[in-house]
C-alpha positions in Angstrom: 90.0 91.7 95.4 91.7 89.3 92.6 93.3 91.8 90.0 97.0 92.0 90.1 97.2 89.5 93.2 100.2 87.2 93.3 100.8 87.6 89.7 97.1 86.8 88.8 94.4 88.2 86.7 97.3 91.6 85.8 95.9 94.2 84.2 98.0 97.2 83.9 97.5 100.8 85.7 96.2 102.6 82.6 94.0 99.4 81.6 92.5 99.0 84.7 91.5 102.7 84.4 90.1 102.6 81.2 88.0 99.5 81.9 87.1 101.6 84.6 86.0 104.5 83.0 84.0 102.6 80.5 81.9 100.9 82.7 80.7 104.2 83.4 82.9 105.1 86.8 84.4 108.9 87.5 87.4 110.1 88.4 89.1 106.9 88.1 92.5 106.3 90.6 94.4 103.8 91.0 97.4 103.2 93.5 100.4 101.5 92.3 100.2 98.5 90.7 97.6 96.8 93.3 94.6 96.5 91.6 92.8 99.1 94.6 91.1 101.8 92.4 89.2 105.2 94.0 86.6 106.7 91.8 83.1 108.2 91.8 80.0 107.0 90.7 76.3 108.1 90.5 75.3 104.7 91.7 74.4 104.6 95.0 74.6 100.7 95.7 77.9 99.1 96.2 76.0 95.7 95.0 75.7 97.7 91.5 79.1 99.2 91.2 80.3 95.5 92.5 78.8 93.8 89.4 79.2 96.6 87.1 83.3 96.3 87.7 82.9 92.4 88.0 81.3 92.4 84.6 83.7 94.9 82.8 86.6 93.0 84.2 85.3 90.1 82.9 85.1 91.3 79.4 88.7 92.3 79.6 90.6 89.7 81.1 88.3 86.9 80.0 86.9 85.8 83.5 85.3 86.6 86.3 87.5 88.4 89.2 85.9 88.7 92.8 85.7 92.6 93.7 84.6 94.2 96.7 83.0 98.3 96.8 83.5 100.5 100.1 82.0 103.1 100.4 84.0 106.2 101.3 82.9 106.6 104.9 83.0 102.8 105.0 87.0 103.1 104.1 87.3 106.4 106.4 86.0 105.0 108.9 88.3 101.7 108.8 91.2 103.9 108.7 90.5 105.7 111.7 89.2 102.7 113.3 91.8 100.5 113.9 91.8 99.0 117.6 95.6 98.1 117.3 97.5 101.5 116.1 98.0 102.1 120.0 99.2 99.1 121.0 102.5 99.8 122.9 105.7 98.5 120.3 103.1 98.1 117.3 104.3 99.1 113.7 102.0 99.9 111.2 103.7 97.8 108.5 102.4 94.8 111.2 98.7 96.0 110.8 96.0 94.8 108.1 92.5 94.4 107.6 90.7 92.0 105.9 87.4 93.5 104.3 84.3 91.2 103.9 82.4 90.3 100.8 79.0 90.2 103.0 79.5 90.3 107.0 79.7 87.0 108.8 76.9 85.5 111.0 77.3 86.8 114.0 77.6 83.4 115.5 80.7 82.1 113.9 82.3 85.7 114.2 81.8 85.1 118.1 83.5 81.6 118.1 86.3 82.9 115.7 89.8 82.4 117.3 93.4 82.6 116.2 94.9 78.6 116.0 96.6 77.8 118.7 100.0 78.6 119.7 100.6 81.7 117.5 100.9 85.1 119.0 99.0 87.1 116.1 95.5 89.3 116.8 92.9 89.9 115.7 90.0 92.6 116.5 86.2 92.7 115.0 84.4 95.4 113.1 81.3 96.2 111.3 82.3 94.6 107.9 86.2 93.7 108.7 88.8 92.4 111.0 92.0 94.0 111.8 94.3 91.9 112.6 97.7 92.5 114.2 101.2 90.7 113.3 104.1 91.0 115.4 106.6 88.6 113.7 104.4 89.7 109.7 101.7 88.3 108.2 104.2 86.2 105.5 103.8 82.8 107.5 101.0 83.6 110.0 98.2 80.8 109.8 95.9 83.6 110.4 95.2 84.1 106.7 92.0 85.2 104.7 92.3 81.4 103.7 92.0 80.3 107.4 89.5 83.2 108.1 87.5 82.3 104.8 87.1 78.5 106.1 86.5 79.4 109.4 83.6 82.2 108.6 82.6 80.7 105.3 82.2 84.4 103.8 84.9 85.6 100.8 87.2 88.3 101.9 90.6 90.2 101.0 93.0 91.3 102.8 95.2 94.9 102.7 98.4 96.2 104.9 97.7 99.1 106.5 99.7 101.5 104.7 97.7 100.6 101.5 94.1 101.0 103.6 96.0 104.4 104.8 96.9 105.2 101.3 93.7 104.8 100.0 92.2 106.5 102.8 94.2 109.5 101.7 93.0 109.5 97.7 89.9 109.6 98.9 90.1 113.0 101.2 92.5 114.1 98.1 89.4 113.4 96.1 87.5 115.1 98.2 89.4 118.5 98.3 89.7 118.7 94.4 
């Protein structure tokens, strides 16, 4: 979630890896420069690999870094998930989903709704929201700042070509 975001917290490729791999995680991949890793563990709680990375990023860069695990089906299943890829005159490069740290009350998820007078989406899932763009997310007011406030749980958001790209490690993974 915070490595390599907006020129913060950089830690390069091969690093990031490393760091990676001491910490005890297999098969260590990362995609470009974006801080999103793949990899395999033996651990079967994300809570555990979560704080096992947040610790081990913290000994490299020197502070803590928010992180957030998915599981493999949890990430599969985003990917194949999202409510807006047929919407008629939707681009993917409009698309992106913002991943929870811990899923919203269920309350203020059901009162969540875009400000006023903007025409971007936004759809609910089990641990995320996809939201939708159609003039790009650069100057939308419907930002994981706004969501964060509104919600009150930490989250991060990715385009959808990154949560595609991942997706795609991940059944590369799979195959080797």
């Amino acid at each position: 979630r915070g490595v390599n975001v907006g020129g913060h917290n950089k830690i390069g490729k091969q690093q990031l890896t490393e760091t990676l791999q001491l910490a005890g995680l297999d098969q260590v991949r990362t995609w470009r420069q974006s801080g999103n890793v793949v990899f395999c563990s033996r651990r079967k709680s994300t809570v555990s690999m979560t704080k096992t990375i947040e610790d081990a990023l913290q000994q490299r860069l020197g502070k803590r870094v928010p992180v957030v695990v998915l599981e493999k089906s949890e990430l599969l299943r985003v990917a194949s998930s999202n409510p807006f890829l047929n919407k008629p005159g939707c681009s993917p490069r409009n698309l992106h989903v913002m991943f929870f740290v811990q899923r919203p009350a269920t309350p203020a998820l059901r009162k969540l709704q875009p400000p006023e007078g903007i025409p971007d989406e936004f759809a609910v899932g089990e641990n995320e929201l996809y939201l939708y763009y159609p003039h790009g997310s650069a100057r939308s007011k419907l930002n994981s700042t706004w969501i964060e406030k509104q919600l009150g749980v930490a989250c991060t958001a990715r385009n959808w070509n990154t949560v595609r790209a991942m997706a795609d490690m991940l059944m590369e993974q799979e195959k080797s």
